[in-house]
N, C-alpha and C positions, 0 to 999 in steps of 0.2 A: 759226412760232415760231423763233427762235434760239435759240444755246446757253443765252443766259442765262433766256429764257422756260421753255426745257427744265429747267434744273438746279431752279429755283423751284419749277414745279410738283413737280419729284422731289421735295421735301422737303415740301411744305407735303401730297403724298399721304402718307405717313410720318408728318407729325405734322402736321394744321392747323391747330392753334396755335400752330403754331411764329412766334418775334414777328418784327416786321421786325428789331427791331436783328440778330436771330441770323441771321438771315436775308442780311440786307446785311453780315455779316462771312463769313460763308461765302463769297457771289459774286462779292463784291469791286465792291459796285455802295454807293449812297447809300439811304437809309431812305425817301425821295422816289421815286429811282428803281424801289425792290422795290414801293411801294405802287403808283407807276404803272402796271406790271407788269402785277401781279394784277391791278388793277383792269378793267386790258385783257384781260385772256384772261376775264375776267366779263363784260363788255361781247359780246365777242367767242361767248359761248357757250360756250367749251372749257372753264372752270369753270362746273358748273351750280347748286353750293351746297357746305355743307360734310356730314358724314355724323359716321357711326359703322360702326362692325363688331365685331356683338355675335356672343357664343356661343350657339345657340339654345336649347340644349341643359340651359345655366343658367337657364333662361327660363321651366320648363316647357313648349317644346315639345320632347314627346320623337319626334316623326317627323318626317321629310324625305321626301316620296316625288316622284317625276315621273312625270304623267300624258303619255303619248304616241296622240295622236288621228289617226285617219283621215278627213279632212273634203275638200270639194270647193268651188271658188269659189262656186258659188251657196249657200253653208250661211255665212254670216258672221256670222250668228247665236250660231255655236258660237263663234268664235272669242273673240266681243264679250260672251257670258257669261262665260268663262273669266278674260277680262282685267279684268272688274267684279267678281270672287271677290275679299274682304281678302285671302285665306289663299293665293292663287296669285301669290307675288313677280317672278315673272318667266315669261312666253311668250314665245316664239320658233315663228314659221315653218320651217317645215324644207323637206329634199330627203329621197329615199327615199320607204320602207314606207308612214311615219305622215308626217303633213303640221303636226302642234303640238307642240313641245314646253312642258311649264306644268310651273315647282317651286312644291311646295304644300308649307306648314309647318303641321304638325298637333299638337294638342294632348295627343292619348292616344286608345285605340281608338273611341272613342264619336264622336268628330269627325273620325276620318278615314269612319267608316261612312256617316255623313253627308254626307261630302263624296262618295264614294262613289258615294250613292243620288242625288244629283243628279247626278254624272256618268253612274250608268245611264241616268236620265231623260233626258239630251239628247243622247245616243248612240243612245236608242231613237227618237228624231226624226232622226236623221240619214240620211244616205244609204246609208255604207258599214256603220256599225254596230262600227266596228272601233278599238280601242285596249290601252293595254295599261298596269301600274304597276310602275314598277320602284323598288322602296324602298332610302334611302339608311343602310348600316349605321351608317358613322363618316363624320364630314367631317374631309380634311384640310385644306382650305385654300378659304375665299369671299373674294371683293373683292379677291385678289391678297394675303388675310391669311393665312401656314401658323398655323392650331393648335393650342395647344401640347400637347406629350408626357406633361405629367406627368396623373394622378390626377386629375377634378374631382370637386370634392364642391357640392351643393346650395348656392346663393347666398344661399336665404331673401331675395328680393326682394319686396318689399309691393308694394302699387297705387300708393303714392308714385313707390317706383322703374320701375315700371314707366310711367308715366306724364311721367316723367321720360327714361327714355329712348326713349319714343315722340316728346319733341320732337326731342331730337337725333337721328334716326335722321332724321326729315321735314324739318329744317330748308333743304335746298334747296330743297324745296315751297314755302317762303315769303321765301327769300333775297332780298333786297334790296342785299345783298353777300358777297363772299366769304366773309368772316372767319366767324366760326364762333359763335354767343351768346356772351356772357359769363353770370358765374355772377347777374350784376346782371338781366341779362335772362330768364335762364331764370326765375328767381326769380317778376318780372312773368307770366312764362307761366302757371306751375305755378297762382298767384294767378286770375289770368283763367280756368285751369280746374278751380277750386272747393280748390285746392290750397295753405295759407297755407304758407310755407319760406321763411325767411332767405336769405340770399346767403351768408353760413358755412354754413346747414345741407345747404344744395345744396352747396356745394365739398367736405362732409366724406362725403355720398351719392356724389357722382360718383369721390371719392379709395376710397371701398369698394368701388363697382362695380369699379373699373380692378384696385384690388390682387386681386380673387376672381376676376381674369378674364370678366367679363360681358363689357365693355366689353373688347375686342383693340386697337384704332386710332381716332383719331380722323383721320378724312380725309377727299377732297373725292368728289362725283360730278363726273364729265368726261361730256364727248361722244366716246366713242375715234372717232369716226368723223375729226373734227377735230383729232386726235390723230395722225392715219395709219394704226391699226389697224380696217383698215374691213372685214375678213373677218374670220368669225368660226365656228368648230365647234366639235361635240360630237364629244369621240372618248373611243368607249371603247376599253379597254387589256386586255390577257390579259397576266397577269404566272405567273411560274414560282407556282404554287401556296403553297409555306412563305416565301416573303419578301413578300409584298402589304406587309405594312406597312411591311418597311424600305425597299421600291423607292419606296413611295408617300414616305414623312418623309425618307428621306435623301438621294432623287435627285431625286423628280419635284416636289415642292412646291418645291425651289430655281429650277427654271425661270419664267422671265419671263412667259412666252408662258401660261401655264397660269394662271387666274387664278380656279375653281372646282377641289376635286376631291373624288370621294367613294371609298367602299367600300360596292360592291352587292354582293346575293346571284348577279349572272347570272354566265354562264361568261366573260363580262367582263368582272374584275370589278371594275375601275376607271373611271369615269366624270370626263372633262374638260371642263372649257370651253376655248379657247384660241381668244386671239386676234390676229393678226398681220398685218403689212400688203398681201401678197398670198397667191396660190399659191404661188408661189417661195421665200417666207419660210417656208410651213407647212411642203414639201418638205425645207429645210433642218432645221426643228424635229424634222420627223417622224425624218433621218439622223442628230440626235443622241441620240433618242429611241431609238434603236435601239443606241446604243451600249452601251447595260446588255445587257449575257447575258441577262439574266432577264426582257426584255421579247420576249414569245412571241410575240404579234400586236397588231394594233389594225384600229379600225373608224371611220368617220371619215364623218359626217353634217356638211350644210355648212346654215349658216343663213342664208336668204333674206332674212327679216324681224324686227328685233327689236321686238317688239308692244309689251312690258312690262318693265321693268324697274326697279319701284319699293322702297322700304325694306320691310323685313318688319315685316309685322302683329304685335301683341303680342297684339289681342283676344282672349281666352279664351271667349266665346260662339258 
C-alpha cells in the first residue's frame, strides 16, 4: 500500500461510511480514484468486509471471561470444539504455560456454568487436564475502540435490534464489497429474516443504537497480517494498585499498538492484546510502556496461531 491506500483505510477504519466524496477531499485524490482504491485493497484481501463495534455489556451480555487451555498436537479435537462454540469470539494459539487462548461472551451465571461444564468435559479427555478462567471486570478498549467513561445505563434492545445488529456485525461474512449495507438493504435483510422494517424505521433503530452507545464505530475487518502487523501478544500489565483505571483510560487505551484491553481480578491486573510489526516494534512499545511510574511490570505471551477471530454472538440460548 502507499500513502494514499494507507490514509483511506485510516478513515474508512474510523468511520466506513464515510462517502467517497469526503473521502476524495480529504486525500486529495478524485471520487473514481478513492473507489478504485478501496475497491483494490477488497480484491487484494486487506479489507475483508465492513463491521461494527458494539458494547457487550448493553447487550445483555454481562461476562467476558478467557478460558486458557493446556493441549498437545495430537488433541485437535479441543482446539476445533472451542473454535465451533457461538460464544468463543476469538482463539489464539499461544507460547508458555497453556497452549489456547479463547474469549467467550457470556450471558449471566447460568450460561457461563454451562459453558463451564463442557469445558470440564473436554478437558476431562484431554491429556494434560490443565486450564484455567480468568474473568474480564471492565473492558477498556476492543477492535482498537477506547470505551467510553461516562455511566451506561440499559439499552432496552428487543429481538429487532438485536437481530439487526447481528447483520452488521457478520456483514463481512457475506461481503460482496466493501461499502458497508445501506439502510435499503438491511431493510431487505431484516425482511428475509422474518423481520418487516422500513428503511426510515431501520435508519431511526440504528440512529438510537449509536446515541445509547451499543453501537461505538462502524468499521472494516482487515487482514493485519497484510497490513504489516503480523506479530501479535497478550500482555498482561501490574500497574501501581489505586490508578488501574486512570493508567488504563488516560495512557494505555491511547496507544496504537494495544487494540483489546481489560480489567481482571489477577495480580495482573490488566490484560492486552497488542499488535505490531516485529519484535523490535513490541521492544520499543514495551520502552514507552514503561514510561508511566505507575506501570510496575508486565508479562508477555506471544501468539503463534490466530485460530478465530469472528464477530461476537448475540444468541442468548
Amino acid at each position: 500500500m502507499d500513502e494514499y491506500d494507507q490514509f483511506i483505510l485510516k478513515v474508512l477504519l474510523r468511520d466506513s461510511r464515510a462517502s467517497l466524496t469526503e473521502i476524495s477531499e480529504k486525500a486529495s485524490l478524485s471520487r473514481f480514484a478513492v473507489r478504485n482504491r478501496i475497491e483494490k485493497l477488497f480484491e487484494d484481501g486487506i479489507i475483508l468486509g465492513p463491521t461494527i463495534v458494539v458494547d457487550p455489556t448493553l447487550l445483555g451480555i454481562s461476562r467476558t471471561a478467557f478460558f486458557e487451555l493446556k493441549t498437545n498436537p495430537h488433541e485437535p479435537w479441543l482446539a476445533k470444539m472451542l473454535g465451533e462454540t457461538a460464544f468463543c469470539d476469538l482463539l489464539d494459539g499461544i507460547t508458555g504455560e497453556f497452549s489456547l487462548f479463547g474469549r467467550f461472551r457470556l450471558v449471566n451465571d447460568e450460561h457461563f456454568s454451562r459453558v463451564l461444564k463442557k469445558v470440564d468435559d473436554a478437558m476431562g479427555r484431554s491429556y494434560f487436564k490443565k486450564y484455567r478462567v480468568v474473568n474480564a471486570i471492565k473492558i477498556y478498549k476492543e477492535a482498537g475502540v477506547a470505551f467510553p467513561t461516562k455511566g451506561k445505563k440499559s439499552a432496552k434492545v428487543d429481538d429487532v435490534d438485536l437481530k439487526l445488529l447481528e447483520i452488521l456485525l457478520n456483514q463481512a461474512e457475506h461481503a460482496k464489497s466493501p461499502l458497508p449495507f445501506s439502510t435499503v438493504e438491511l431493510s431487505r435483510r431484516l425482511h428475509n429474516s422474518g423481520v418487516a422494517l422500513s428503511q426510515p424505521a431501520v435508519f431511526n433503530r440504528l440512529s438510537r443504537l449509536e446515541a445509547r452507545g451499543v453501537i461505538l464505530r462502524h468499521t472494516l475487518r482487515t487482514d493485519y497480517s497484510k497490513l504489516g502487523l503480523q506479530t501479535k501478544f497478550i500482555v498482561r500489565i501490574k500497574v501501581n494498585p489505586n490508578v488501574y483505571d486512570a493508567v488504563a483510560r488516560e495512557f494505555l487505551t491511547s496507544m496504537p499498538e494495544i487494540f483489546d484491553l481489560y480489567r481482571t481480578g489477577e495480580e495482573y491486573g490488566l490484560l492486552a492484546t497488542v499488535r505490531v510489526k516485529n519484535e523490535s516494534e513490541y521492544n520499543s512499545f514495551l520502552l514507552r510502556l514503561y514510561n508511566s511510574k505507575d506501570i510496575i511490570d508486565t508479562y508477555t505471551t506471544l501468539v503463534l496461531e490466530e485460530r478465530k477471530n469472528s464477530a461476537l454472538s448475540l444468541r442468548k440460548d
